[in-house]
VODO-169693 format. One record per residue (C-alpha): residue number from 1; residue in three letters; chain; y, z, x negated. Coordinates in pm, 1 decimal. Last residue first. Layout:
N
<num:NUM, residuo:ALA, cadena:A, yy:Y, zz:Z, xx:X>
...
//
This chain:
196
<num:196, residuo:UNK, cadena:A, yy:11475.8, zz:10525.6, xx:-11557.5>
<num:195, residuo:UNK, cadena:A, yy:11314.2, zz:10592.4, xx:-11196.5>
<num:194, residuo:UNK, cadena:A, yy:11158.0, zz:10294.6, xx:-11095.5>
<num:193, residuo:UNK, cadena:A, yy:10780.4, zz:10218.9, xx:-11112.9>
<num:192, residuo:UNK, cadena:A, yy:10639.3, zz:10498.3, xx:-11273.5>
<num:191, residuo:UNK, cadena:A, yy:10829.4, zz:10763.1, xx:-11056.3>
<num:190, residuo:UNK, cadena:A, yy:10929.0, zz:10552.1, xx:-10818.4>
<num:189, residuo:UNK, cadena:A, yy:10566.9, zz:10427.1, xx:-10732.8>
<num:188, residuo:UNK, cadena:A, yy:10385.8, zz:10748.5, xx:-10745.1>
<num:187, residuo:UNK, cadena:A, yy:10644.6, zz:10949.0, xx:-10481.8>
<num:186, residuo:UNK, cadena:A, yy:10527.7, zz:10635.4, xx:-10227.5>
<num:185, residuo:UNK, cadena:A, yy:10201.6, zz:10632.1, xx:-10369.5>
<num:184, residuo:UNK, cadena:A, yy:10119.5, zz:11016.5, xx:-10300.6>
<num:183, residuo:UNK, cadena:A, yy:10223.8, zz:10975.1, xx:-9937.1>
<num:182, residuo:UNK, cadena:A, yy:9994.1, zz:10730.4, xx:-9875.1>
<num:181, residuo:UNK, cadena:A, yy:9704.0, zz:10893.9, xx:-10003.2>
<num:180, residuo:UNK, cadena:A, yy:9803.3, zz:11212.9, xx:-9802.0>
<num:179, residuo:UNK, cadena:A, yy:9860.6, zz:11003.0, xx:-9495.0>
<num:178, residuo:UNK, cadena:A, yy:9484.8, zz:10865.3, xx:-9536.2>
<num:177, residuo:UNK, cadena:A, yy:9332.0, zz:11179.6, xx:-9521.9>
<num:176, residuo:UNK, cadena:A, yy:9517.6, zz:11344.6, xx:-9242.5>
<num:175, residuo:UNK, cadena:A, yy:9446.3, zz:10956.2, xx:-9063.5>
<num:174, residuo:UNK, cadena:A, yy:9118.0, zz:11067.7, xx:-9147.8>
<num:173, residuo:UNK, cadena:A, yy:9092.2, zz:11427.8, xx:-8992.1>
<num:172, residuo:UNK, cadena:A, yy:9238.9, zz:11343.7, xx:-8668.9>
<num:171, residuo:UNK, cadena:A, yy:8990.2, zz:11060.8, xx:-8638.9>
<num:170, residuo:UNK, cadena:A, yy:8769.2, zz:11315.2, xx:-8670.3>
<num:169, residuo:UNK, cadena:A, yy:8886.2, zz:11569.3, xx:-8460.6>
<num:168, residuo:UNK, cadena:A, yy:8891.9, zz:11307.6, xx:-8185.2>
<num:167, residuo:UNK, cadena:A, yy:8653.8, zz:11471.6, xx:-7903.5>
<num:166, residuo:UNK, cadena:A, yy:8901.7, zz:11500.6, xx:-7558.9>
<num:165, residuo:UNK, cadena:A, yy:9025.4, zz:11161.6, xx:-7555.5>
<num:164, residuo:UNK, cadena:A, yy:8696.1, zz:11004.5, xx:-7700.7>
<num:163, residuo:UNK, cadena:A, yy:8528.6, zz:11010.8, xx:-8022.2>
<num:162, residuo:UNK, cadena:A, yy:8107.2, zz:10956.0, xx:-8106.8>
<num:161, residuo:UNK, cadena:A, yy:8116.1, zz:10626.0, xx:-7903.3>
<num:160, residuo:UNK, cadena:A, yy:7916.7, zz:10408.5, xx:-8171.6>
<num:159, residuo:UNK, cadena:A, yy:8182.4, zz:10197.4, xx:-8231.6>
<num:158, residuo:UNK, cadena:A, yy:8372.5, zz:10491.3, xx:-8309.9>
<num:157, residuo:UNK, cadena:A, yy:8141.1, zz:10580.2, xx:-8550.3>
<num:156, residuo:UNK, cadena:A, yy:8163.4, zz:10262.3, xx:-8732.6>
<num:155, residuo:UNK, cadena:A, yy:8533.0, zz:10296.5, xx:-8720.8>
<num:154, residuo:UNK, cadena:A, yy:8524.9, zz:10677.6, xx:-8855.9>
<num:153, residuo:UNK, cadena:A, yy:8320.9, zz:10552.4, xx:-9125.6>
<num:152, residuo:UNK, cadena:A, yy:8512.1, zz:10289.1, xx:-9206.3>
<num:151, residuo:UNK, cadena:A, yy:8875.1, zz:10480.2, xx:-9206.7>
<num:150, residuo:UNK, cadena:A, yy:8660.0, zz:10802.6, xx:-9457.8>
<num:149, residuo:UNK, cadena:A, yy:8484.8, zz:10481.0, xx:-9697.9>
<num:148, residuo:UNK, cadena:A, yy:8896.5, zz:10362.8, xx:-9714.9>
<num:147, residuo:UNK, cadena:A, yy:9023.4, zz:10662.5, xx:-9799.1>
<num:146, residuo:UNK, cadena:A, yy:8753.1, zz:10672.8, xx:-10092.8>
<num:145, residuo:UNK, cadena:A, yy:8877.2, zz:10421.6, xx:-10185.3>
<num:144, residuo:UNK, cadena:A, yy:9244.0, zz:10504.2, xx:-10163.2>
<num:143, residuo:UNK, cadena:A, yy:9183.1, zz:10782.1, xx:-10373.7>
<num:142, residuo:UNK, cadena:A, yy:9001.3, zz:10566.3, xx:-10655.5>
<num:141, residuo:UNK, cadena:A, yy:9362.8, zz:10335.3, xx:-10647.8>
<num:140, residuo:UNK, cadena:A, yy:9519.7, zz:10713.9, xx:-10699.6>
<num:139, residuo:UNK, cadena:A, yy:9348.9, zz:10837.6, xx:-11003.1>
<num:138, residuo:UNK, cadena:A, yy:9352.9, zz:10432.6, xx:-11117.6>
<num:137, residuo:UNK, cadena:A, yy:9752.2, zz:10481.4, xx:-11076.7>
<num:136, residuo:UNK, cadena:A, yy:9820.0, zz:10802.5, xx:-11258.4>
<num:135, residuo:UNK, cadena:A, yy:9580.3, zz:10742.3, xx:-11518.8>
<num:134, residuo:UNK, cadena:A, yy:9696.9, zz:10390.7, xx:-11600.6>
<num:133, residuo:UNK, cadena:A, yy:10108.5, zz:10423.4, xx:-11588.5>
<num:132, residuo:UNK, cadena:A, yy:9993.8, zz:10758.2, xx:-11813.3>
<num:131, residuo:UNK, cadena:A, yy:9803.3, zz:10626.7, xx:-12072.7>
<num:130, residuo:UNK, cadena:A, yy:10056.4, zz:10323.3, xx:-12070.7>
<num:129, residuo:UNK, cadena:A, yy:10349.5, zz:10529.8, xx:-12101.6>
<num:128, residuo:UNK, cadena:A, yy:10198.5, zz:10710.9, xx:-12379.4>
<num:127, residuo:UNK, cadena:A, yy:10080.4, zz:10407.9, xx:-12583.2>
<num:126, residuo:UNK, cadena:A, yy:9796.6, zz:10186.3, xx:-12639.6>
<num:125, residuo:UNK, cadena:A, yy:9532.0, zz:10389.6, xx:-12605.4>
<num:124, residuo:UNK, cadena:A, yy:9488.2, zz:10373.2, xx:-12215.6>
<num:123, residuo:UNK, cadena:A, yy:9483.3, zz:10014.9, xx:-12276.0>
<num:122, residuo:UNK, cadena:A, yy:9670.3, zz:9709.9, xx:-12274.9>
<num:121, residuo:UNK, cadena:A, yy:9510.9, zz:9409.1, xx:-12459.8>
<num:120, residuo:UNK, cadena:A, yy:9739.9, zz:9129.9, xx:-12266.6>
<num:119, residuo:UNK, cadena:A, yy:9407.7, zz:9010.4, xx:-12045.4>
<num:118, residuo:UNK, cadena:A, yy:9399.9, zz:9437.7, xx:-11949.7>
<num:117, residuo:UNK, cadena:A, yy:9719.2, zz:9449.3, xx:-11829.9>
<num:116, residuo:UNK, cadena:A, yy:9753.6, zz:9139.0, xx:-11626.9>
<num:115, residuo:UNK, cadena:A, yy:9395.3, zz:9200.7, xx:-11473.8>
<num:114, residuo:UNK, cadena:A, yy:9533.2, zz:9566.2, xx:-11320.3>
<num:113, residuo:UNK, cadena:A, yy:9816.4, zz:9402.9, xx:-11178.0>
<num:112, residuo:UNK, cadena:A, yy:9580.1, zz:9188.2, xx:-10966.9>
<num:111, residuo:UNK, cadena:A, yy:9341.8, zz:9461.2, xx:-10907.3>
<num:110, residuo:UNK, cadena:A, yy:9631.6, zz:9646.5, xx:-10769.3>
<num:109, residuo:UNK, cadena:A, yy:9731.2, zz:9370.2, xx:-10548.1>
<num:108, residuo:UNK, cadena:A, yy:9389.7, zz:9342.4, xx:-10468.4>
<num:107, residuo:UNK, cadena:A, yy:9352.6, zz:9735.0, xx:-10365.3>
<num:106, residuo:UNK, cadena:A, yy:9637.7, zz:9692.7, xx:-10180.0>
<num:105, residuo:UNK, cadena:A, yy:9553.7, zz:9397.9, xx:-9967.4>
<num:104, residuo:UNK, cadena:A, yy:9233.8, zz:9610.7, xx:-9893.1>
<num:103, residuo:UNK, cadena:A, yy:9398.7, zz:9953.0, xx:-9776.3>
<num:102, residuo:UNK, cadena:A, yy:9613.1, zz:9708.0, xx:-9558.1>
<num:101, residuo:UNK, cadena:A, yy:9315.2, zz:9542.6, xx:-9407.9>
<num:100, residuo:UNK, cadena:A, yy:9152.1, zz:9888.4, xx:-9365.3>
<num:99, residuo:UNK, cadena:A, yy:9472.4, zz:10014.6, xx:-9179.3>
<num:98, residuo:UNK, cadena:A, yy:9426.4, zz:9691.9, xx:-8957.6>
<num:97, residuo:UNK, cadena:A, yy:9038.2, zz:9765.7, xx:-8917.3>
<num:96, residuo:UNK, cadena:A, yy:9150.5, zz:10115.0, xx:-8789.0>
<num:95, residuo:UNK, cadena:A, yy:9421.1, zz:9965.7, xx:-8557.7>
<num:94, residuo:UNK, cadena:A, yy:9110.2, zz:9760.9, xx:-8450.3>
<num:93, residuo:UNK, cadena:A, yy:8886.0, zz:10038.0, xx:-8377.4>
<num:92, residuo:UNK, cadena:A, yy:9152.5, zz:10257.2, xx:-8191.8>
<num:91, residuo:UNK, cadena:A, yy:9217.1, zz:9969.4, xx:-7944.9>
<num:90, residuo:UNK, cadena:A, yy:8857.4, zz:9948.4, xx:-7834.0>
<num:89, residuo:UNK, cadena:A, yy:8818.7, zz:10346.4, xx:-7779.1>
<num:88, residuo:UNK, cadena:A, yy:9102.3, zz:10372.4, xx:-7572.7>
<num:87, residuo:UNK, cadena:A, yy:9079.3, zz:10716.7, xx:-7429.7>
<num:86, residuo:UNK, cadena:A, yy:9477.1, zz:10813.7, xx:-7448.0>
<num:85, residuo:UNK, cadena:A, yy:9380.8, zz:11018.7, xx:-7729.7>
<num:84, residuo:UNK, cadena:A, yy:9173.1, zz:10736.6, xx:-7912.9>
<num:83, residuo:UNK, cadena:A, yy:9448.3, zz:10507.5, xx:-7916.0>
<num:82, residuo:UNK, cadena:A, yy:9728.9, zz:10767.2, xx:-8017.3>
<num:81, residuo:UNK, cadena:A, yy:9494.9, zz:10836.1, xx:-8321.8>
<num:80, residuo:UNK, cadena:A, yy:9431.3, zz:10460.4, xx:-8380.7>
<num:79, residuo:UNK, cadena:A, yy:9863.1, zz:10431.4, xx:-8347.2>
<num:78, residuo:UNK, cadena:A, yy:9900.2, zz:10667.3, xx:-8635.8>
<num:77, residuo:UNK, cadena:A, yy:9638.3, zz:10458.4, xx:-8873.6>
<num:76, residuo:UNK, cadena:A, yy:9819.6, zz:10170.1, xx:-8792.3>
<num:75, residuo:UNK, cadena:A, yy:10124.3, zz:10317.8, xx:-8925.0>
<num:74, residuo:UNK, cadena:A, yy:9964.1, zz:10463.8, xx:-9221.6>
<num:73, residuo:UNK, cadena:A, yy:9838.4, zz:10100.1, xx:-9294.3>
<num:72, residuo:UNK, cadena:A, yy:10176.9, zz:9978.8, xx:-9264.3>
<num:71, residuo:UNK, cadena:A, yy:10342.0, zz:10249.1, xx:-9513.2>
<num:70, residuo:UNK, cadena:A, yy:9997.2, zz:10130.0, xx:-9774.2>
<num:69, residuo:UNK, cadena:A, yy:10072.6, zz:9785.7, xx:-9753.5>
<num:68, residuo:UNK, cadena:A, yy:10463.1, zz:9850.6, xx:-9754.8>
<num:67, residuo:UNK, cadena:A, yy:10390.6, zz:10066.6, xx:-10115.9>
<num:66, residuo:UNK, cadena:A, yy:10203.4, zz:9808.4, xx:-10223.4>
<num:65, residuo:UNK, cadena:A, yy:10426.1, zz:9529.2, xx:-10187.6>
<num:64, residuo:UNK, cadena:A, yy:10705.3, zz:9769.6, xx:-10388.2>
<num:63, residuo:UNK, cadena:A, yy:10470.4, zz:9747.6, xx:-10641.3>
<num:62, residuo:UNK, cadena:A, yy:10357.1, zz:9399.5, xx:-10689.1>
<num:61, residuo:UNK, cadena:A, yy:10743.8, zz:9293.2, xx:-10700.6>
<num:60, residuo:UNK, cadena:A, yy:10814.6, zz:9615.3, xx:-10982.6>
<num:59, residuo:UNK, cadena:A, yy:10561.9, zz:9451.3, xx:-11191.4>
<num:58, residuo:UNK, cadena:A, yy:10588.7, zz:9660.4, xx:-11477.3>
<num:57, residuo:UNK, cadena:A, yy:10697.3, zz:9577.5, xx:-11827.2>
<num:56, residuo:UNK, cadena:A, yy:11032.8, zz:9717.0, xx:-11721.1>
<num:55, residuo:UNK, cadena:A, yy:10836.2, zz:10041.4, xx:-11771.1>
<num:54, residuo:UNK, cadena:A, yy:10742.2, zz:10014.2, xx:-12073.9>
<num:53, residuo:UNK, cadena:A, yy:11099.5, zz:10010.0, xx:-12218.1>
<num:52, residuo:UNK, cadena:A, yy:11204.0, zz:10278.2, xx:-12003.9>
<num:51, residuo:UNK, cadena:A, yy:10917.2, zz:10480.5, xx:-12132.0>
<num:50, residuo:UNK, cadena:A, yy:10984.1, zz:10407.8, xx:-12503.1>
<num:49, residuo:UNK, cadena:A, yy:11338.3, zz:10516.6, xx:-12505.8>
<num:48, residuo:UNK, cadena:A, yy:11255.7, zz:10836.2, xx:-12263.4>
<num:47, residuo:UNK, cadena:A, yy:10982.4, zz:10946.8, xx:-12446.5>
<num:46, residuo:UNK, cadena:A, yy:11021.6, zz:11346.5, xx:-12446.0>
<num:45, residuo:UNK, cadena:A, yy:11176.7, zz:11321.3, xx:-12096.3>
<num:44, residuo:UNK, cadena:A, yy:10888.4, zz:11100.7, xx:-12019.0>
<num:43, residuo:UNK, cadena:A, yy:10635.3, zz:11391.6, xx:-12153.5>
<num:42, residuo:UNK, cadena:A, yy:10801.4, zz:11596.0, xx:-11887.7>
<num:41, residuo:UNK, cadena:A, yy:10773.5, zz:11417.5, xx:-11636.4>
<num:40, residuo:UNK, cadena:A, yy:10437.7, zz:11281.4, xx:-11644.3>
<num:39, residuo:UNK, cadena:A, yy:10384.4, zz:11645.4, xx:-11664.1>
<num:38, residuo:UNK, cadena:A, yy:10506.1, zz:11742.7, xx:-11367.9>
<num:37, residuo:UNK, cadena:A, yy:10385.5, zz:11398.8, xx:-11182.2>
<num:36, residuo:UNK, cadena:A, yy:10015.7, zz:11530.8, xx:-11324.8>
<num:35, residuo:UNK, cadena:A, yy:10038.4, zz:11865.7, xx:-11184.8>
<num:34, residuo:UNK, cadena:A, yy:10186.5, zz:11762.2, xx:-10864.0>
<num:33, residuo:UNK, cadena:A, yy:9893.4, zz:11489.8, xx:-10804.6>
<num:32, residuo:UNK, cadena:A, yy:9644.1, zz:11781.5, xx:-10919.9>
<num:31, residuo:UNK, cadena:A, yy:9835.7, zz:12002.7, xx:-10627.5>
<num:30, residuo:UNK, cadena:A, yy:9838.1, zz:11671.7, xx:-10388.4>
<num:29, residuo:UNK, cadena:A, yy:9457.3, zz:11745.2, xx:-10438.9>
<num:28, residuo:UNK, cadena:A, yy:9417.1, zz:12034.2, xx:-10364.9>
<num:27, residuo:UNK, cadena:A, yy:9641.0, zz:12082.6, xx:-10040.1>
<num:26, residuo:UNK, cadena:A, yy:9391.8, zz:11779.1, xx:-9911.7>
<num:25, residuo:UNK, cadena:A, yy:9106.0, zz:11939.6, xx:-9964.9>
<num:24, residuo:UNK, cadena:A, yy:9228.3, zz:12282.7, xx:-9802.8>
<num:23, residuo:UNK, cadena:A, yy:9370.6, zz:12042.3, xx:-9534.8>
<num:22, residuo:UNK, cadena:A, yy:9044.2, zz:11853.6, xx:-9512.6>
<num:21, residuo:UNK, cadena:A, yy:8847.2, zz:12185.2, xx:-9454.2>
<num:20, residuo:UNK, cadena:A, yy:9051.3, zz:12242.2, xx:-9178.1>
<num:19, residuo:UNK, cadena:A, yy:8964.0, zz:11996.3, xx:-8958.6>
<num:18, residuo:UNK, cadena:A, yy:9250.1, zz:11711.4, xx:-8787.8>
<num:17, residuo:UNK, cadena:A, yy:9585.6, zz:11729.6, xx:-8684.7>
<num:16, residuo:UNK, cadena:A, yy:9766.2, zz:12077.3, xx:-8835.1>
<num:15, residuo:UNK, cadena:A, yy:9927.9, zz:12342.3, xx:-8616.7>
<num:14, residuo:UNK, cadena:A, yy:9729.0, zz:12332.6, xx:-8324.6>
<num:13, residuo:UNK, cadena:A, yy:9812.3, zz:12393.7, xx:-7960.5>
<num:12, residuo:UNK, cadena:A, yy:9635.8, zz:12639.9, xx:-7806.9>
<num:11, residuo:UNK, cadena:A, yy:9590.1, zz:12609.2, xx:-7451.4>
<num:10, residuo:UNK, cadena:A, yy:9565.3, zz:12266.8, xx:-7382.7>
<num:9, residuo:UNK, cadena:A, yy:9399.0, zz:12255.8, xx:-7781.4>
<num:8, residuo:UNK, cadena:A, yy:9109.3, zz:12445.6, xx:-7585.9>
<num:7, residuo:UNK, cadena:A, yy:8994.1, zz:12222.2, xx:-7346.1>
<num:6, residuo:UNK, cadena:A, yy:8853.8, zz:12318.2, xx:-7057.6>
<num:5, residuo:UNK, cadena:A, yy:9054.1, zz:12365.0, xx:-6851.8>
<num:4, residuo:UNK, cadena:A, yy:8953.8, zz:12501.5, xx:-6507.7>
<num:3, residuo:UNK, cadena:A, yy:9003.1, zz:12248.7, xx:-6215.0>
<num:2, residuo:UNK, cadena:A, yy:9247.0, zz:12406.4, xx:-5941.8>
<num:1, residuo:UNK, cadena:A, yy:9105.2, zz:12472.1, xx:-5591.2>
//
């Protein structure tokens, strides 16, 4: 006699990975990311003399390692989710830790460029491109905290058994999480970074 199932995404396929509630969250906040790119935009088309010349003050290097710190991390994040669906508990940890690592390099790299600015006496006062090159990318570093607390906590939960083939909502709902960050750097980094 055939064994019931008992799991309801068998049946019903879902549309999104992960909980709800982090989709709503997550919908907001690209919307404030949209906002701001709009009227980065904008103000740029206003500025277009003094934001090309700012912007060649950037460290293009720095960025573009970013943005392949953060695409790896997303990566590893992926293959966690595949780890804890085929019931590997072990491997899902350390792809975690990996996407950590690569949350990490990019907050240094960040901190790096960060510590350039400030030791020459930039500020978010002194000029446009600057308020914005600052805002936009300290809105986002904070993001990737916070990414980072969601990818630990998950880990440390992991550890503790709480997700398995058939329970891994949550890891579901962190690499959601994290791919939003992600995503937001790489339209982030050729808008400030690139685009002239």
């Amino acid at each position: 006699m055939p064994t019931p199932i008992t799991n309801i995404e068998a049946i019903e396929p879902k549309l999104l990975p992960g909980d709800l509630a982090i989709w709503l969250f997550i919908f907001m906040e690209l919307l404030v990311f949209g906002i701001f790119f709009i009227i980065y935009a904008v103000v740029r088309i206003q500025n277009i003399e003094l934001f090309n010349h700012y912007q060649l003050t950037l460290n293009r290097e720095l960025g573009a390692a970013n943005t392949l710190l953060l695409i790896t991390s997303s990566y590893f994040v992926v293959r966690a989710v595949h780890a804890i669906k085929a019931d590997n508990i072990k491997n899902c940890i350390y792809w975690l830790y990996g996407a950590l690592a690569g949350g990490a390099g990019f907050l240094i790299l960040k901190s790096w460029e960060y510590v350039d600015k400030f030791s020459a006496g930039i500020n978010l006062s002194t000029n446009t491109f600057y308020m914005f090159y600052l805002s936009l990318t300290m809105f986002h570093f904070l993001h990737v905290i916070l990414g980072m607390v969601i990818l630990f906590a998950i880990a440390i939960k992991a550890k503790r058994g709480a997700y398995s083939a058939q329970n891994h909502l949550g890891v579901e709902t962190g690499a959601s999480y994290w791919h939003m960050v992600d995503l937001v750097w790489i339209i982030l980094f050729p808008l400030v970074y690139i685009i002239r």
